[in-house]
C-alpha positions as CSV (number, residue, x, y, z in Angstrom):
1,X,0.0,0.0,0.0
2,X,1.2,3.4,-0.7
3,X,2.4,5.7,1.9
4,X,-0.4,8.3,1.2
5,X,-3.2,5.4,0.7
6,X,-1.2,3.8,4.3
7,X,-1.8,7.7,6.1
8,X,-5.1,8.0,5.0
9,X,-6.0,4.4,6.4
10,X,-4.9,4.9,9.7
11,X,-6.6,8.9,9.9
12,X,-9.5,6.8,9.1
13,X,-9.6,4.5,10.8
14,X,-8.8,6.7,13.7
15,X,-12.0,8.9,13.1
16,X,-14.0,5.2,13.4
17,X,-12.6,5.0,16.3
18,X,-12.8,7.8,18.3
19,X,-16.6,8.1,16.9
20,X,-17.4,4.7,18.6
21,X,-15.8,5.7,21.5
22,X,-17.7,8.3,22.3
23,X,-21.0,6.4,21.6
24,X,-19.8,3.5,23.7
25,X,-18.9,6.4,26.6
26,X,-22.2,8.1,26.0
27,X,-24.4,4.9,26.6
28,X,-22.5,3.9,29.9
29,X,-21.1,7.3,31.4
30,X,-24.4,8.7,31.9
31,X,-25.8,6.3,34.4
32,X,-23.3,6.8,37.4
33,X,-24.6,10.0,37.3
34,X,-28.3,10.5,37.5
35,X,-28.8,10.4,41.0
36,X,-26.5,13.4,41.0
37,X,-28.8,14.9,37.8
38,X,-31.7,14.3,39.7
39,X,-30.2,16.4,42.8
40,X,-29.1,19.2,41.1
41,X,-31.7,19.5,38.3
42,X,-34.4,18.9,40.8
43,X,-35.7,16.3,38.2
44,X,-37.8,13.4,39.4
45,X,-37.4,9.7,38.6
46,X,-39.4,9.6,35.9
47,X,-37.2,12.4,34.5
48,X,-33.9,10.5,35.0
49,X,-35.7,7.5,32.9
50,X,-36.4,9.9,29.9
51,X,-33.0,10.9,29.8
52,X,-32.0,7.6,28.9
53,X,-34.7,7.0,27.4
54,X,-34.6,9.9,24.5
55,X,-31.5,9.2,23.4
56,X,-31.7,5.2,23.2
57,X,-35.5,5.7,21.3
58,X,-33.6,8.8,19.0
59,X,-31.2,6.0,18.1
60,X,-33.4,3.5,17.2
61,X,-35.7,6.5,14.9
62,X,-32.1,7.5,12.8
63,X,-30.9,3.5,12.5
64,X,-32.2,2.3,9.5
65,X,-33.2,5.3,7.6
66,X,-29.1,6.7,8.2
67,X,-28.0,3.6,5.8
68,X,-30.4,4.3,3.4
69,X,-29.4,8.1,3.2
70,X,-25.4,7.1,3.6
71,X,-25.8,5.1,0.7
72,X,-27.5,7.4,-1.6
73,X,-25.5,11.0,-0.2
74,X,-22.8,9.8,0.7
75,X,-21.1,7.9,3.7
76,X,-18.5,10.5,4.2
77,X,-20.8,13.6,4.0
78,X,-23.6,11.9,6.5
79,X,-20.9,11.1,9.3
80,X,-20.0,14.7,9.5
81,X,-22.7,15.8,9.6
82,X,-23.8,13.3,12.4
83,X,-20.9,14.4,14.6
84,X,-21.8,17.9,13.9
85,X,-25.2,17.3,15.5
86,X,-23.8,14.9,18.4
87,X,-21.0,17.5,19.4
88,X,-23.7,20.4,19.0
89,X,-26.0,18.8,21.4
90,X,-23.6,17.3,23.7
91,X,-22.6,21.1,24.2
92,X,-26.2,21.8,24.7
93,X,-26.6,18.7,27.3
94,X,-23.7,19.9,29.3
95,X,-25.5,23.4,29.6
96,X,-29.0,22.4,30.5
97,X,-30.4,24.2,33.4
98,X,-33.1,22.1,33.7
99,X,-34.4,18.2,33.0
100,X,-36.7,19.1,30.6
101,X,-34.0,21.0,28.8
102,X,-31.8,17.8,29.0
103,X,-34.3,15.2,27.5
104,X,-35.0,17.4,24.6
105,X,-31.1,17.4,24.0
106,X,-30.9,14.0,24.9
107,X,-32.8,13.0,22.1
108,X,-31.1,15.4,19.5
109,X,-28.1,13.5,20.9
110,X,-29.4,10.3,20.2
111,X,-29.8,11.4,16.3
112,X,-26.7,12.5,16.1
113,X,-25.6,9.4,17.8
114,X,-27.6,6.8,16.2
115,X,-26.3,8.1,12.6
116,X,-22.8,7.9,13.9
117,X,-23.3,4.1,14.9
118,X,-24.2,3.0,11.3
119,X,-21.7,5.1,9.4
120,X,-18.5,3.6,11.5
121,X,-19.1,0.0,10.0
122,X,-19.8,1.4,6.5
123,X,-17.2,3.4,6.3
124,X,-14.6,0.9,7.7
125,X,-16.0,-1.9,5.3
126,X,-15.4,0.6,2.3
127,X,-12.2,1.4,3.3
128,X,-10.6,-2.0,3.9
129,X,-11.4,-4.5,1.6
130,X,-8.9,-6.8,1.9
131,X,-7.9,-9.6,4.5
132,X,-6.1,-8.9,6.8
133,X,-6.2,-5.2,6.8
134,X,-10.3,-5.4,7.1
135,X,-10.3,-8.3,9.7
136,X,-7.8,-6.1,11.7
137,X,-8.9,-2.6,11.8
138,X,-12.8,-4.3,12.5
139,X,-10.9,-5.8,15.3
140,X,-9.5,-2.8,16.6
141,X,-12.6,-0.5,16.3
142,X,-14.7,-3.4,18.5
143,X,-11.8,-3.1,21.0
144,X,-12.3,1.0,21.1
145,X,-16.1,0.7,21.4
146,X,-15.7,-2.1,24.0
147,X,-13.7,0.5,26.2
148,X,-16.3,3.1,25.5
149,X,-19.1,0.6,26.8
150,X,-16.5,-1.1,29.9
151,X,-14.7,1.5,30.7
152,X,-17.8,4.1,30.7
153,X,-18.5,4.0,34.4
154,X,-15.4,4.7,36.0
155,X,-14.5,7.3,33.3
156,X,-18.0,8.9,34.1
157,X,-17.7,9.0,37.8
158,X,-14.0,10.1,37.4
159,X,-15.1,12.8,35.5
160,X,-17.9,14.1,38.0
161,X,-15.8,13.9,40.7
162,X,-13.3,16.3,39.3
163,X,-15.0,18.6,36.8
164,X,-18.9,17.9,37.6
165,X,-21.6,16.3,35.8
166,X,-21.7,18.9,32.7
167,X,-18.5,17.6,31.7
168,X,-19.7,14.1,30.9
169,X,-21.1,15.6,28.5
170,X,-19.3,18.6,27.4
171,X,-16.2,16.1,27.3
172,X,-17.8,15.2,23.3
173,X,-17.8,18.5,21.9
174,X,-13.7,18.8,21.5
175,X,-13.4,15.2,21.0
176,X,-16.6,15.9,18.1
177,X,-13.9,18.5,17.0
178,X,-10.7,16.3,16.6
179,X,-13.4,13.6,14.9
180,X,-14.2,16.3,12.0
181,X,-10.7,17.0,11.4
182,X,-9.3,13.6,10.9
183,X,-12.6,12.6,8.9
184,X,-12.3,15.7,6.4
185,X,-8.1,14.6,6.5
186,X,-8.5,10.8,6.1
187,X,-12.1,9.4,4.9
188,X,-13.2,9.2,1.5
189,X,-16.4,9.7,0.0
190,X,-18.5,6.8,-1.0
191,X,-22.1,6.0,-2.1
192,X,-23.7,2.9,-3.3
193,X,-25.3,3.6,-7.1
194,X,-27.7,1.0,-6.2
195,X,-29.0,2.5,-2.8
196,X,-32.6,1.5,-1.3
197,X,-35.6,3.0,-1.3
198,X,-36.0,5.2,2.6
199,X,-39.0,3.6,4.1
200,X,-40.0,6.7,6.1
201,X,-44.0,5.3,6.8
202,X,-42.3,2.1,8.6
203,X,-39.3,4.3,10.3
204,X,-41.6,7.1,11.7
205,X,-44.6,4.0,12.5
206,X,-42.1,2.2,14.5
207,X,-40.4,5.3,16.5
208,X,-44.1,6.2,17.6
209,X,-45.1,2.6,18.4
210,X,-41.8,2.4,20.9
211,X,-42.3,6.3,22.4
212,X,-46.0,5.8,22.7
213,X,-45.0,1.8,24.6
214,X,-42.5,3.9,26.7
215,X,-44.2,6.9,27.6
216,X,-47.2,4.5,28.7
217,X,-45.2,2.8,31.4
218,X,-42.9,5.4,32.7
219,X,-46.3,8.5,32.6
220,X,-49.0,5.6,33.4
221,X,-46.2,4.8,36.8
222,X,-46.1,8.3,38.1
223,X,-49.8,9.5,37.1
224,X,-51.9,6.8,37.1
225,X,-53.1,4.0,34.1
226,X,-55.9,5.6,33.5
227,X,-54.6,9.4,33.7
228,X,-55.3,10.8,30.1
229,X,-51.4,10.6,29.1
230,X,-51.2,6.9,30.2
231,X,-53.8,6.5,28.2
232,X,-53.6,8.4,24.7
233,X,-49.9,6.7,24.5
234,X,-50.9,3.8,24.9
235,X,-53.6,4.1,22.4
236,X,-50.7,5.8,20.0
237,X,-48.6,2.9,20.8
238,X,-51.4,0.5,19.6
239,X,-51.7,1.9,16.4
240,X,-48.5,3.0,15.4
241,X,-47.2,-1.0,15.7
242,X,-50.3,-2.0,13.7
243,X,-49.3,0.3,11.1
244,X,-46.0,-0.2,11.2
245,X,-46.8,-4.3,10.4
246,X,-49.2,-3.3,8.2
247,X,-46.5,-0.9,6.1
248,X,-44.0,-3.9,6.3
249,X,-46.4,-6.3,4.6
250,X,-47.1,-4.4,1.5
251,X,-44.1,-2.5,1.5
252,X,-41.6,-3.6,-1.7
253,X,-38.4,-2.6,0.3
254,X,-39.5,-2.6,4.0
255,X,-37.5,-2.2,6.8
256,X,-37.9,-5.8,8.0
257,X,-39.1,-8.8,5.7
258,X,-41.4,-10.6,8.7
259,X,-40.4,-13.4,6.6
260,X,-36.6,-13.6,7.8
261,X,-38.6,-14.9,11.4
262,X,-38.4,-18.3,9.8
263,X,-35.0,-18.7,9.5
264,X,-34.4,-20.6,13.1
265,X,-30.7,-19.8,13.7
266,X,-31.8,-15.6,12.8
267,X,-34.8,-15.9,15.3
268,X,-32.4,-17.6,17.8
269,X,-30.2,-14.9,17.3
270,X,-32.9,-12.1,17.6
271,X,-33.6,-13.5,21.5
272,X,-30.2,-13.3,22.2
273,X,-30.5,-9.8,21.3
274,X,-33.8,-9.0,23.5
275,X,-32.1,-11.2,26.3
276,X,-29.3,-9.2,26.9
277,X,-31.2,-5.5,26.5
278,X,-34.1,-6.8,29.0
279,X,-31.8,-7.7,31.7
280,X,-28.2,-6.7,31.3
281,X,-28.0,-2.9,29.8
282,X,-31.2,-1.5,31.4
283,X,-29.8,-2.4,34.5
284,X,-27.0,-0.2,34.4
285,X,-29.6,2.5,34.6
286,X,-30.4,1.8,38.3
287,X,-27.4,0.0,39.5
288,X,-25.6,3.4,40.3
289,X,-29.0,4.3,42.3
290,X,-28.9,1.3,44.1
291,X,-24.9,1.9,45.0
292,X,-24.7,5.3,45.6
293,X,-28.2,5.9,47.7
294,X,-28.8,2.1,48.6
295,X,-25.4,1.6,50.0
296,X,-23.8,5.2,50.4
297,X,-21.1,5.4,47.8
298,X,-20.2,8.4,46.2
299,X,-20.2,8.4,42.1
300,X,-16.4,7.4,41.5
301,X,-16.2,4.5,43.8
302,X,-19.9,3.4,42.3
303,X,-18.4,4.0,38.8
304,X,-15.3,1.7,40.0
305,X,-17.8,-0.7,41.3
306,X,-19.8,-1.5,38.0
307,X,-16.1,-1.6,36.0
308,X,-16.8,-5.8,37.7
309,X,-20.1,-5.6,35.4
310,X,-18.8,-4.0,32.6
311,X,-15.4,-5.3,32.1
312,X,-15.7,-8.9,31.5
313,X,-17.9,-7.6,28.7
314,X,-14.9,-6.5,26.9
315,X,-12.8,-9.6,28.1
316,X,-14.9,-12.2,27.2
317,X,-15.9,-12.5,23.1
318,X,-12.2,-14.1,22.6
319,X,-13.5,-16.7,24.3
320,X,-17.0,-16.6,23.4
321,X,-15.6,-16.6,19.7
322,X,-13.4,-19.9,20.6
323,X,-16.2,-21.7,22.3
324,X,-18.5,-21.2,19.3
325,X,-16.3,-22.7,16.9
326,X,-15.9,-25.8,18.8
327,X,-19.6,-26.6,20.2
328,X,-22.0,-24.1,17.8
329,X,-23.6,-20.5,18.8
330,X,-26.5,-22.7,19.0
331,X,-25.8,-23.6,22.2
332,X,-22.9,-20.9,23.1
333,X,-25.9,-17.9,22.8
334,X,-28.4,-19.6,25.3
335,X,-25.6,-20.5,27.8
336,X,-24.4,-16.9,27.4
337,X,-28.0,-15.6,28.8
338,X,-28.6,-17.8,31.1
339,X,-25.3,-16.9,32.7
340,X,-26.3,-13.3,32.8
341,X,-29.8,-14.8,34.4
342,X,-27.3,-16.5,36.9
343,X,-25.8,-13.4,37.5
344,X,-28.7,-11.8,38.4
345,X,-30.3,-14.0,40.6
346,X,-26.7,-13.9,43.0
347,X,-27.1,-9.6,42.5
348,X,-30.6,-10.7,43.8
349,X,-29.4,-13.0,47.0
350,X,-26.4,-10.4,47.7
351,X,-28.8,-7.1,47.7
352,X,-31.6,-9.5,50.1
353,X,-28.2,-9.9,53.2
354,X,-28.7,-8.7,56.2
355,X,-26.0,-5.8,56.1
356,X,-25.4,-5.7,51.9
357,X,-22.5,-4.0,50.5
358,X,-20.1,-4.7,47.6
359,X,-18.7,-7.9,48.1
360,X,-22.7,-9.0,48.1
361,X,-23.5,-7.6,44.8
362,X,-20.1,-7.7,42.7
363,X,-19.9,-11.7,42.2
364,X,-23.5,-11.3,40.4
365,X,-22.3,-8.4,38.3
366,X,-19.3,-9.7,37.2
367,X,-20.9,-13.5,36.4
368,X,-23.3,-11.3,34.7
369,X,-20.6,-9.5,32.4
370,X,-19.3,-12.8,31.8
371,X,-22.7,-13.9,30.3
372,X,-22.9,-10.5,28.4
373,X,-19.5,-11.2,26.8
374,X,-20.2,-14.9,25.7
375,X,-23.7,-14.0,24.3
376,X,-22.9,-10.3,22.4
377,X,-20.4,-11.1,19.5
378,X,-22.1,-14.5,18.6
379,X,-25.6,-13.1,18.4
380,X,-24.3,-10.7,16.0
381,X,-22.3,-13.0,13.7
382,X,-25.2,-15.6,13.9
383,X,-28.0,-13.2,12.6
384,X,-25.8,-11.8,10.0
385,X,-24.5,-15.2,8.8
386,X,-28.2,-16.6,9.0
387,X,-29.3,-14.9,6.2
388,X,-28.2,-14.2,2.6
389,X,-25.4,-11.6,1.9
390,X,-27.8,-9.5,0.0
391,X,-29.8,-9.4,2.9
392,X,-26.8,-8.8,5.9
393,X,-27.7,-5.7,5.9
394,X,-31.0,-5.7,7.0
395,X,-30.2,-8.8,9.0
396,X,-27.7,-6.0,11.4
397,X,-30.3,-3.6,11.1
398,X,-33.0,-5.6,13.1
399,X,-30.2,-6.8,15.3
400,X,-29.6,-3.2,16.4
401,X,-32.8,-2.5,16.6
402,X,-33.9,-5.1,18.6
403,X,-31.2,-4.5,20.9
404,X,-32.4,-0.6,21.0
405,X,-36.0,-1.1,21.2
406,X,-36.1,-3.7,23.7
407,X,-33.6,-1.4,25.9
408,X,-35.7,1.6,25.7
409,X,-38.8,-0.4,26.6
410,X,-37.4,-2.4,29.4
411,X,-35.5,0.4,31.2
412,X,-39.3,1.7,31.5
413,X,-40.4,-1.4,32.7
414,X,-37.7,-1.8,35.0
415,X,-38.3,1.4,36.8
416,X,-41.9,0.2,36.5
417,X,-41.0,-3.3,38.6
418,X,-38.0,-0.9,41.2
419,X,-42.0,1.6,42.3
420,X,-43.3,-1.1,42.7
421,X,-40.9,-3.0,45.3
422,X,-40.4,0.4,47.0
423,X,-43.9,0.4,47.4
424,X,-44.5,-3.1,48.2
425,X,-41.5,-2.6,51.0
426,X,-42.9,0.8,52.4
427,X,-46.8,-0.5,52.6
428,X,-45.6,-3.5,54.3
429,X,-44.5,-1.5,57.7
430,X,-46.3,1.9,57.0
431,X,-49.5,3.3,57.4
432,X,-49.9,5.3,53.8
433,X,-52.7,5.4,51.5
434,X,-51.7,4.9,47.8
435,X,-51.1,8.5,46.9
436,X,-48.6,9.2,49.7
437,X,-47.1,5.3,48.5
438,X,-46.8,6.3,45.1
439,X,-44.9,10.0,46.2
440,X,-43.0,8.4,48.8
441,X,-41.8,5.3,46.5
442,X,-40.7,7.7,43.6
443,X,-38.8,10.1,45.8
444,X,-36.9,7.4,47.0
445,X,-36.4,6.0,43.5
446,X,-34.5,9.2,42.9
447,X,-32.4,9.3,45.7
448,X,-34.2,11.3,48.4
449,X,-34.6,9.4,51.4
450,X,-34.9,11.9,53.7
451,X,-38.5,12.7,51.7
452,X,-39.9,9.7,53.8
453,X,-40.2,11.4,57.0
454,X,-42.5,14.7,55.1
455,X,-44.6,11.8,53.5
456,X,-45.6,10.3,56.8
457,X,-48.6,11.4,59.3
458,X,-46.0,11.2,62.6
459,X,-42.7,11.9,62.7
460,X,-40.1,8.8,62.5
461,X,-37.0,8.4,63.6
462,X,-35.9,5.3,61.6
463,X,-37.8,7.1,58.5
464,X,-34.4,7.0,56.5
465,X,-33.5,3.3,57.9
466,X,-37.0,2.2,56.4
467,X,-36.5,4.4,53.2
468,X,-32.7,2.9,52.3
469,X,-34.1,-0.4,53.1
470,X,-37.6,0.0,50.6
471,X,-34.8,1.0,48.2
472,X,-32.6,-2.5,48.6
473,X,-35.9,-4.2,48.1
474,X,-37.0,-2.6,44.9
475,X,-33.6,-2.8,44.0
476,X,-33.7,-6.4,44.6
477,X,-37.4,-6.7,42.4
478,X,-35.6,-5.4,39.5
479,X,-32.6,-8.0,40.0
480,X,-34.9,-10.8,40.0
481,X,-36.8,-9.4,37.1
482,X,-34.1,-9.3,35.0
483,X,-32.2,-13.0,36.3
484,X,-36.0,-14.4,35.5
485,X,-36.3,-12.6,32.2
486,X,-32.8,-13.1,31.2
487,X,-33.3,-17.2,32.1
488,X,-37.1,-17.4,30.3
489,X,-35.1,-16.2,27.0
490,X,-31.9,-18.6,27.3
491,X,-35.0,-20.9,27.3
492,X,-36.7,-19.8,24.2
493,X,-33.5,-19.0,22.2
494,X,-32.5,-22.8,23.2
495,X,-35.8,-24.1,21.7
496,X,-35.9,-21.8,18.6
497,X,-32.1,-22.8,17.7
498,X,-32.8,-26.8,17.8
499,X,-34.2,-27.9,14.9
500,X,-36.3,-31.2,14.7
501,X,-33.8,-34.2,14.8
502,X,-30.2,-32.4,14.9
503,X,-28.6,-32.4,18.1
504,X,-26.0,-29.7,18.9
505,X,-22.8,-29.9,18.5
C-alpha cells in the first residue's frame, strides 16, 4: 500500500474509532450520574428514565433510515454531519439548566448518535477490503467501542468527581472536534449507485409505536393508568405497531421482511438480542442508584464498582468466539443468557443480606458481564450469517434495533418493577394510602430518602433506615426481574435454535 493510501488508512480508521468511542462512553457514562442529575436538576425519577430513554429511542428513529441516506448521499458527507449534530448537542446537554432542557437534547443527541453508529461500520467496510487489513482494523474498532461501553462507568464518575456532571457531556464536543478533522483529512467519499428505497411510513410507525409503549409505562407509573397521558400513548402505541406491520407487509423494500422470522438460527439470534437489552443494559440505569443511595457510595467508587459488570464484557468474546467454533452459537448464545440470568439472581441474594454492601453484589455483576461477553459477538455473527449476503444488511439492522427497542422499553419497565418494590416494602410496615405510596416510592427512587419522613402522618425516627431499606428491596425486584427474564429467554432461544432431529454440536 502506498504511503499516502497507508496515512489516510490509519486517519481513518482513527475517526472510526474515536466516533465509537464516544457512543460507547455516551451509553455507559451517563448512568453513574443520574442520582447526581436528579439532585441538582431537581428532576424526578421519571425524569432521569427519559433521559436515557430519549436518546436510546432517537437511536433507534435515525438506525435504519441513516443507511439508506449514507448510501444514496454519501457515507463521508452523512458522518460529518452526524458528529456535527452529536457534538452540538452534547454542548447543549452539558449546559442544561433544567431536566426538561436535558431530555430534549438527549434525544437530539441520540440522532446525532444513532447516525454515527451505522456510518463507522460502512465506512470501515469501504475502506478495507482486503484480508487482513479489514479483519484487523474491525478488530480494533470493536476493541475502542468495548472500552467506551467497559470503561464508561469509572470514566464517568471520574469525570464528576473532578469537573462535575456537565463535563460528561461537554467532554464530546472537543473530541466531536478532533473527529471532524481527521474525517475531512483521512475518509473518503462513498455511495452505493444501487441505494434503497427510505421507508419513512415504517421508520416514523415504528419510533411512535416504541415512544407511545414507553411513555405508557414510565407516565402511566407516576400519574396513574388511566390518567389521560397513560392512556392516549398507549392508544398511540397500539396503532402506530399496527401500522407499522401493516406498512411492512405491502411495502416492496421494508424495513424488516417478517419473513426472515423463519430462518431458526436468525430468530435464535434475535432473543439473544432482547435477552441481553431486557436484563443486562437497562440495568445499568439503576445499578448506580442502588450503589450510591442504597449503599452510600459516592459516584467514583460506584463508577469503580460497575467496572466488575462491565469489564468482562470486553474480556470475554475471545473466548465466546473460541467456544463457538468448537460446540455451535446454537448452544454458546443460550448459555451466554442464562449466565447473565445467573448473574442476576446472585445480585438478587447479595442485595436480600442482612448488612449488603459490595462484596454482596459484585460476584452477580461480574458472572453477569461474563454472560454478556459470551452472548454479544455471537448473536451478532449468527444473525448476520443466518441470512443471505444481499440481505446482511438488513439482517444488522433488526439486530440493532432489537437490541435498542427492547432497551428503551425495558429500562421503562424496570423502573416500573424498582416503584413497585419500594412500594411493596414501604406499605408492608407503614400506614400510607396509595397516593402518599406512590410520592414516597418515587422520591426514594430518585435518591431522596430523607423525603420519607414529610410523607408520613408522625414523625419517625428510623424514616431513613426504612426508606434505604424500601430501596434494597426494589432494587432487589428489579434483580430478579431481569435473572428471571434473562433465564425465560436462554430458554426460548435454546428451543428456537434446535431444529427437529439435529442435536447440537
Amino acid at each position: 500500500m502506498p504511503v499516502s493510501a497507508s496515512r489516510n488508512a490509519a486517519i481513518a480508521l482513527a475517526t472510526v474509532c474515536l466516533t465509537a468511542l464516544m457512543f460507547g462512553l455516551e451509553i455507559s457514562s451517563v448512568p453513574v450520574i443520574l442520582p447526581i442529575l436528579q439532585g441538582q436538576l431537581h428532576g424526578s425519577f421519571s425524569d432521569a428514565q427519559w433521559v436515557m430513554n430519549a436518546y436510546t429511542i432517537a437511536c433507534t428513529t435515525v438506525l435504519m433510515a441513516t443507511g439508506t441516506l449514507a448510501d444514496r448521499y454519501g457515507r463521508k458527507r452523512m458522518l460529518m454531519a452526524s458528529l456535527a449534530m452529536f457534538g452540538a448537542t452534547s454542548l447543549a446537554c452539558g449546559l442544561a439548566q433544567g431536566m426538561s432542557v436535558l431530555v430534549l437534547a438527549r434525544g437530539l443527541q441520540g440522532l446525532g448518535g444513532g447516525a454515527m453508529l451505522i456510518c463507522q461500520a460502512a465506512i470501515l467496510s469501504h475502506r478495507f477490503v482486503e484480508d487482513p487489513a479489514r479483519a484487523r482494523a474491525f478488530a480494533i474498532w470493536g476493541i475502542v467501542f468495548g472500552i467506551g461501553l467497559g470503561f464508561g462507568p469509572l470514566i464517568g464518575g471520574a469525570i464528576q468527581a473532578l469537573l462535575g456532571w456537565r463535563w460528561v457531556f461537554l467532554i464530546h464536543v472537543p473530541l466531536a472536534g478532533l473527529t471532524l478533522l481527521l474525517a475531512q483529512a483521512g475518509v473518503g467519499e462513498s455511495r452505493n449507485p444501487h441505494a434503497g428505497v427510505l421507508d419513512l411510513p415504517g421508520m416514523l410507525a415504528l419510533s411512535m409505536g416504541v415512544l407511545g409503549l414507553t411513555c405508557f409505562i414510565i407516565q402511566g407509573a407516576a400519574t396513574g393508568w388511566q390518567s389521560t397521558v397513560a392512556v392516549a400513548s398507549a392508544g398511540v402505541a397500539a396503532a402506530a405497531c399496527a401500522l407499522f406491520v401493516l406498512v411492512q407487509r405491502r411495502s416492496a423494500h421494508p424495513m424488516f421482511d417478517v419473513s426472515v422470522f423463519r430462518v431458526r438460527r436468525f430468530s435464535g439470534a434475535l432473543l439473544g438480542s432482547v435477552g441481553m437489552n431486557v436484563s443486562f443494559w437497562p440495568c445499568m440505569v439503576y445499578l448506580p442508584i442502588y450503589f450510591q443511595v442504597g449503599l452510600g457510595y459516592d459516584a467514583a467508587t460506584a463508577g469503580g464498582m460497575l467496572l466488575a459488570y462491565t469489564l468482562p464484557a470486553l474480556l470475554m468474546p475471545p473466548v465466546a468466539e473460541r467456544l463457538s467454533l468448537r460446540y455451535r452459537p446454537d448452544a454458546v448464545i443460550p448459555a451466554g443468557l442464562a449466565t447473565i440470568g445467573t448473574g442476576f439472581l446472585l445480585m438478587y441474594a447479595g442485595s436480600a443480606a442482612g448488612d449488603p454492601g459490595w462484596l454482596g453484589v459484585l460476584p452477580g455483576c461480574t458472572l453477569a458481564g461474563v454472560g454478556l461477553g459470551l452472548t454479544n459477538t455471537p448473536v451478532t455473527n449468527t444473525a448476520t450469517a443466518a441470512m443471505p449476503s444481499a440481505q446482511a444488511g438488513m439482517a444488522s439492522g433488526m439486530d440493532m434495533s432489537a437490541r435498542l427497542v427492547t432497551l428503551a422499553i425495558n429500562i421503562a419497565v424496570m423502573g416500573l418493577v424498582l416503584l413497585a418494590g419500594i412500594r411493596s416494602s414501604l406499605e408492608a410496615g407503614l400506614a400510607l394510602d396509595a397516593t402518599q405510596l406512590r410520592s414516597a416510592a418515587e422520591s426514594i427512587a430518585s435518591g431522596d430518602l430523607a423525603a420519607l419522613a414529610g410523607a408520613l402522618p408522625t414523625p419517625l425516627a428510623d424514616a431513613p433506615r426504612i426508606a434505604r431499606q424500601a430501596l434494597a428491596d426494589g432494587a432487589g425486584w428489579v434483580m430478579a426481574y431481569g435473572g428471571l427474564s434473562a433465564l425465560t429467554l436462554a430458554l426460548a432461544s435454546f428451543v428456537v435454535f434446535r431444529e427437529r432431529g439435529v442435536r447440537l454440536k
